[in-house]
N, C-alpha and C positions, 0 to 999 in steps of 0.2 A: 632779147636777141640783138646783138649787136650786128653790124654791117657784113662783117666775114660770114656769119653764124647766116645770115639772112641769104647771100650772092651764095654758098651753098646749096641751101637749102632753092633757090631759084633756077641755081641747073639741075639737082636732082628733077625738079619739075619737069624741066623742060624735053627730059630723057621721057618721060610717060607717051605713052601713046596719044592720039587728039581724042578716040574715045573715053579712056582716064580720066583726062584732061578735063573733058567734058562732064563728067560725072561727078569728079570732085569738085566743081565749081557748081553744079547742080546742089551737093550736098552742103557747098559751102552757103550758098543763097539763102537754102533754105536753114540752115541753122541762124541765119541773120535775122529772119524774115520770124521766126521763131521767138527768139529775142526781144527784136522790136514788139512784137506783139503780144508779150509778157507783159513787157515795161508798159504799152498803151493799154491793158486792160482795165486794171483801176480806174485809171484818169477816164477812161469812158463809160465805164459802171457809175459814174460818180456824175458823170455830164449826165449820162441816163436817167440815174437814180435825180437828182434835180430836179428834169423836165417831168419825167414819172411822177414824182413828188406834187408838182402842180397843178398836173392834170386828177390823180385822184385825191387830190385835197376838196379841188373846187366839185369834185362827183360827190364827195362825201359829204360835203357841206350843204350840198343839193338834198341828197338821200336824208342827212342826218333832219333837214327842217323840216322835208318833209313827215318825216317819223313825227316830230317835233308838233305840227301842227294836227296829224292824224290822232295825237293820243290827244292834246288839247280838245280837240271835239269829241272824242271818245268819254273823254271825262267831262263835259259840259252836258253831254246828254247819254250815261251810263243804258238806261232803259231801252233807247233806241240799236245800240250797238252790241253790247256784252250778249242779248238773246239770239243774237245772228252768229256767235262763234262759230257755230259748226258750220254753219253754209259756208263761210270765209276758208273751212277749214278743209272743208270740202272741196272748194274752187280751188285749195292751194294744191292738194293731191291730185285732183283732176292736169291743171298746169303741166304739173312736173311731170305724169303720165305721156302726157301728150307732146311737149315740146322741149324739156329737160330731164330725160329720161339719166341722163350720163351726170346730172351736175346735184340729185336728189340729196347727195351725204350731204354735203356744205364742208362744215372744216374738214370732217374725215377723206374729204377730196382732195381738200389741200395736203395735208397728209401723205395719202398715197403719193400724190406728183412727187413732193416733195422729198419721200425716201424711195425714191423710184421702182414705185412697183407700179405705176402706170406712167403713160407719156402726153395723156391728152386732158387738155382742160379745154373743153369751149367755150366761148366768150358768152354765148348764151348764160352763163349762170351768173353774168350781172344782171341782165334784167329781170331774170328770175327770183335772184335771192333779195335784190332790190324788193321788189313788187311784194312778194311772199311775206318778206320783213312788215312790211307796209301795211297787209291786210291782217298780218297775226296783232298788231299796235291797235287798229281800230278796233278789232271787235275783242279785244282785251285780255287775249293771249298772255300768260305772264312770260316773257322772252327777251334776251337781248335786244342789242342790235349789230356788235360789233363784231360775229362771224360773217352777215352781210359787207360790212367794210371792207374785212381781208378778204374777201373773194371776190369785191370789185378791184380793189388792188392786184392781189396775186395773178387773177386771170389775166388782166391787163400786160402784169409784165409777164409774165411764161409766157405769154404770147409773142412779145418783142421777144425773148433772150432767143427766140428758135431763128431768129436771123443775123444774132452777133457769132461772129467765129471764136470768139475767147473758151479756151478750156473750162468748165463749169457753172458756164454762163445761165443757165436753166437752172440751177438751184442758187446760185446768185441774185438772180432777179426774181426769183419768188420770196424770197425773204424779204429784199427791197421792196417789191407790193405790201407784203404784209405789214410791214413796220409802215409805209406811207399808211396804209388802210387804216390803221392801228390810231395815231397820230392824228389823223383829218378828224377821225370822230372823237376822239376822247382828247384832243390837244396837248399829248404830253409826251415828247418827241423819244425824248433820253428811254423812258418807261415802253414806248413802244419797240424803238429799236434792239432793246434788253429781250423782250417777248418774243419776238420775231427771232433772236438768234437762239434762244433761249429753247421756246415750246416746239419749235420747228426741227431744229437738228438733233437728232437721238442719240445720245451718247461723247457729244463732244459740242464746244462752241464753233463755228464754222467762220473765223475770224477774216478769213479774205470777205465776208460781205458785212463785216463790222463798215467801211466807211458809204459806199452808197446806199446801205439800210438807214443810216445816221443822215445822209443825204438828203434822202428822200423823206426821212418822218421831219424833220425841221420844215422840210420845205413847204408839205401836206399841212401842216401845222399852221406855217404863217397862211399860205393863200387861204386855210379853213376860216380859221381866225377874221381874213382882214375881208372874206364874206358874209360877214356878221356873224357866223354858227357861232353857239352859246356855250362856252364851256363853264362846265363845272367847279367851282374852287371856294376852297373857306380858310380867311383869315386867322390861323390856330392859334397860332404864337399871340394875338390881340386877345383873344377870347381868351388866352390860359394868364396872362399879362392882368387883364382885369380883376380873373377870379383868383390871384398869388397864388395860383396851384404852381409849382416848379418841375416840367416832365425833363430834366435835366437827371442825366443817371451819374453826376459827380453834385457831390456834396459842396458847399461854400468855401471847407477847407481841401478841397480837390480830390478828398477819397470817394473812390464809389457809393452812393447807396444803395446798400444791400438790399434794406427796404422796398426801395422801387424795384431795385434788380428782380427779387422776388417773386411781384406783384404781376410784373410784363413779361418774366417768364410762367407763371400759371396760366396767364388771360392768352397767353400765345396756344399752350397745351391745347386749350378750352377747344382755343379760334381753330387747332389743328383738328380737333375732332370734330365739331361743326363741319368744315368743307370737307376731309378726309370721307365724311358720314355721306355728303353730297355727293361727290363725287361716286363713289360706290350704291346707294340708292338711285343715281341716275343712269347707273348703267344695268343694275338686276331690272330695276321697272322699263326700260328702252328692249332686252331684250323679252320682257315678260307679255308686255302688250303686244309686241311684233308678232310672238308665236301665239297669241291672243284672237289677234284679230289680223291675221296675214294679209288681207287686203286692206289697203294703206287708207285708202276713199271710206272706207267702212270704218276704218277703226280713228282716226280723224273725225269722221260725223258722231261716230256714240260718244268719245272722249269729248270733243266739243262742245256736245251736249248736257251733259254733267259737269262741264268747267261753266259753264254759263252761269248753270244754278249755283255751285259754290259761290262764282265772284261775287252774284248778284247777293247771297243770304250773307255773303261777311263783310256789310256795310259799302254793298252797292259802286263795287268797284276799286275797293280801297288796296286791293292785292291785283288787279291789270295792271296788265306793261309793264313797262323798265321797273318801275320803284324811286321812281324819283320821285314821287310825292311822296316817299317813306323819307329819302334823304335828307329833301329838302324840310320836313319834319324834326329829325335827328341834330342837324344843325342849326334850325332856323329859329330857335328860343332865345328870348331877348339879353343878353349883355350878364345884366344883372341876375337872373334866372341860371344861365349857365356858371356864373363864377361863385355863386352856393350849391350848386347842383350835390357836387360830396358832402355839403355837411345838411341836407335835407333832412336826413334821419334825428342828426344830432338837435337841431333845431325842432323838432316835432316832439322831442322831448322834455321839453319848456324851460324851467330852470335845472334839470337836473343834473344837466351835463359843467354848469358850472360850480353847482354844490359838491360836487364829485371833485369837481376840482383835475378832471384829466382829460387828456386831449382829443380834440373833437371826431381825432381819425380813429382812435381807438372804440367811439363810441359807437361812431358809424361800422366800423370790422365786426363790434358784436351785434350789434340793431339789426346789420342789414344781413337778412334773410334774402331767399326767392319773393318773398312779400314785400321787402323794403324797396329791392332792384325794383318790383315793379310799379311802385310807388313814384320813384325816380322817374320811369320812365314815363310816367303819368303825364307829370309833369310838364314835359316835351312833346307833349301829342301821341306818344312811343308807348304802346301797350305791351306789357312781356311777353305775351303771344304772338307779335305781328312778324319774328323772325320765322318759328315754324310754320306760321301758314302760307307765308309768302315761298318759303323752302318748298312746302309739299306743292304748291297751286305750277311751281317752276317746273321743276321736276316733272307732275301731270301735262304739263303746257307742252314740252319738248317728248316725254315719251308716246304723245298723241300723233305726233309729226309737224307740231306748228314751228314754221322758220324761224329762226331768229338767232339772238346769242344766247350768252347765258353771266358772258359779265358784267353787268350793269345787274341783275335781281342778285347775283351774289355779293356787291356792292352793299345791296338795301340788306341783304340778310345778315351780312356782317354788321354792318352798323348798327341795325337795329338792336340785333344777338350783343351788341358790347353795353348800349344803354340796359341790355337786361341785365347785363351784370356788372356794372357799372357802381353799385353800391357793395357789392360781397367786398370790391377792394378799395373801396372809398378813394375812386379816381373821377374827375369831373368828367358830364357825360359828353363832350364832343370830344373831349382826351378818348374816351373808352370807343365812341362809337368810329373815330377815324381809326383805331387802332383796329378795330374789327373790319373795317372797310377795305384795308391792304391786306390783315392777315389770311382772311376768311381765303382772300382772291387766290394767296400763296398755296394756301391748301387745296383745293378745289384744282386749282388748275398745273402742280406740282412746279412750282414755278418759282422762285429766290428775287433776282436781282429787279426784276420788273414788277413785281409789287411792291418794294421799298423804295424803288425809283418814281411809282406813279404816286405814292405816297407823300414826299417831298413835293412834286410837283402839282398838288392840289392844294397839300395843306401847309406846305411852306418845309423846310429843311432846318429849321431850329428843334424842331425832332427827330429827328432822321436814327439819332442813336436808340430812341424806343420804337422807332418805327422797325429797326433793322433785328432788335432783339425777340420781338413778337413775332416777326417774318417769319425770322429763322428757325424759331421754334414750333411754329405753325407747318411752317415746311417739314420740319424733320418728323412731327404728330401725327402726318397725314396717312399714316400707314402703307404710303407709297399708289396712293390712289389720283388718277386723274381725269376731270371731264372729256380730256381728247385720247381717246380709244388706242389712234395710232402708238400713242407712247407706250414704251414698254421697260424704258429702264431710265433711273435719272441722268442728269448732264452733269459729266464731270467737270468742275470749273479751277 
């Protein structure tokens, strides 16, 4: 508008009436006021999502030790705790009866807030799902812990966003909990932020809370970290370096290996039916026991009492809690142990594989049976059954009502489930078992870019391209089943 076009347009004004006058400068304020407050929304999601970030980093880190030191004693003294399940299981239902009547689902709470079919979340379900988590660990509950995490994050901030004026603010800052939540416990910023946009929003990524979700799990992350919580991680690329195995899906002369290509798309299928399978048997047995045993206290105590006896007859606790003495198993074989791990079979058939005169993977492809894999997994502490039972005891744990998660035992059940089949494709066993560890999780929890994210971020990103081809195919296997109820269609990305 140049100066005539403007001194125009300044007496047409001046012609309006003072009430006019009044109104279009009312509307003009607030279109200003509008604006500006568009522009300042990010930038203070993002100051939030930070300070957010460190406040449940340092909760989770509290939460996560304590889990941390309740299963340690649980597993120093099995006898004394694992017989007490039901009582523990009992007092959790009792609890929630009585002062967490509103906050009983756990993630399916999140859920509803989250696709707004409800409005309230109270803050009571940190101390609840905290505590719950707590006593399900001790008395040897097979169960997460990292739906506790997101719903000390999430409450937190759905509670804050109901005082920010920014359009969307309430589903903005639930995501941003989750992903901190996500993050403080499991330490892996990128992979939570992924989940959080990922399992929360149905039907699309909800990209305006891509940067304070990212905010907030880096920051949960450092302050988790720098209060000594223990994160999880194994050196892959040294252990696959030792044993010349090459998980590289390009050949020396830069063509694809078909070969591999193959191999990590079958073990993806497998990994797809595995969680696929989980996810769907957790939900026919969750709705089977409910109509079962419709008082929650009652059916809590009988299911507790029959987990007890299982944990205790299948080697005294070796299927409680998380499964991280399954993992810490899967991984933790010496150097040299894991870098023959594929040619076990071959080598157990003494000279014959070199009078034959052909190569070692070939011998292991015909050797290795269901009897060879579990041979393998011998090996490793890793018995070929320790996936399904640890599957069915989860499963029993959570249709019972005991709190917890459920992603950390489908961690152990992947792992474990890939050392079982770890000889069918003659791939070494912490190659197969990480590879099971991110697939299983994509399936189960119908979920892509955050299990190949949390994938790199445990076990390094010099696999990243078999970690992503297993994913993807795990994902697409899974029949469209998923542990979180709320969902009901995939994310288009």
């Amino acid at each position: 508008m140049n100066f005539s076009d403007f001194s125009k347009a300044s007496q047409q004004f001046n012609q309006f009436s003072p009430e006019m006058k009044e109104q279009m400068m009312k509307m003009a304020k607030a279109r200003i006021k509008e604006k500006i407050t568009k522009w300042l929304a990010t930038p203070t999601f993002v100051v939030i999502g930070i300070a957010l970030g460190a406040i449940i980093g340092a909760l989770t880190a509290c939460f996560g030790d304590i889990s941390d030191r309740l299963s340690a004693l649980r597993d120093t003294n099995p006898l004394y705790f694992i017989p007490a399940l039901a009582l523990g299981g009992a007092a959790i239902a009792f609890a929630y009866k009585k002062w967490g009547k509103w906050t009983e689902r756990g993630m399916d709470q999140v859920f509803a807030v989250g696709l707004n079919k409800e409005t309230d979340f109270p803050l009571v379900a940190i101390p609840m799902a905290a505590v719950s988590t707590w006593i399900t660990q001790l008395f040897g509950g097979s169960a997460g812990r990292e739906s506790a995490a997101m719903q000390i994050g999430s409450a937190l901030s759905y509670n804050i966003s109901k005082k920010l004026p920014f359009e969307n603010a309430a589903h903005i800052m639930l995501v941003t909990g989750m992903a901190a939540g996500f993050a403080g416990i499991f330490q892996a910023p990128m992979a939570a932020t992924a989940f959080a946009l990922e399992v929360l929003l149905v039907g699309h990524l909800e990209l305006s809370a891509l940067l304070p979700a990212a905010a907030a799990a880096f920051t949960a992350c450092k302050v988790s970290s720098m209060l000594g919580f223990h994160k999880f991680s194994v050196d892959l690329n040294s252990v696959l370096d030792a044993s010349g195995f090459s998980a590289s899906i390009f050949t020396n002369e830069g063509a694809l290996d078909g070969n591999l290509l193959l191999k990590l798309a079958l073990m993806g299928i497998l990994f797809g039916v595995v969680g696929g399978g989980f996810a769907k048997l957790l939900g026919l047995s969750q709705n089977y026991f409910a109509k079962k045993f419709p008082n929650t206290i009652k059916r809590i105590a009988i299911m507790g009492a029959g987990l007890s006896v299982l944990l205790l007859v299948f080697f005294q606790g070796r299927y409680a809690g998380l499964g991280t003495n399954l993992l810490d198993m899967c991984f933790g074989v010496n150097a040299d142990l894991i870098g023959n791990a594929a040619n076990v079979m071959g080598n157990a058939a003494g000279d014959a594989v070199n009078a034959v005169g052909t190569a070692a993977g070939n011998v292991i492809g015909t050797a290795a049976g269901i009897g060879n894999a579990d041979l393998i997994g011998e090996a490793a502490g890793i018995h070929g059954y320790d996936w399904i039972i640890k599957f069915a005891v989860t499963i029993l744990t959570l249709s019972a009502g005991f709190i917890g998660g459920v992603v950390t035992p489908l961690f152990a059940i992947g792992a474990t489930f890939g050392i079982f089949v770890a000889g069918m494709f003659g791939v070494p066993l912490p190659l197969a078992a990480a590879l099971g560890f991110a697939a299983v999780f994509a399936s189960a929890s119908n979920t892509l870019w955050a299990p190949i994210l949390i994938a790199g971020e445990i076990f390094g990103f010099n696999c990243f391209p078999a970690f992503f081809i297993v994913c993807t195919m795990a994902y697409m296997c899974n029949g469209g089943q998923s542990i979180y109820k709320q969902k009901k269609i995939r994310i288009k990305i």
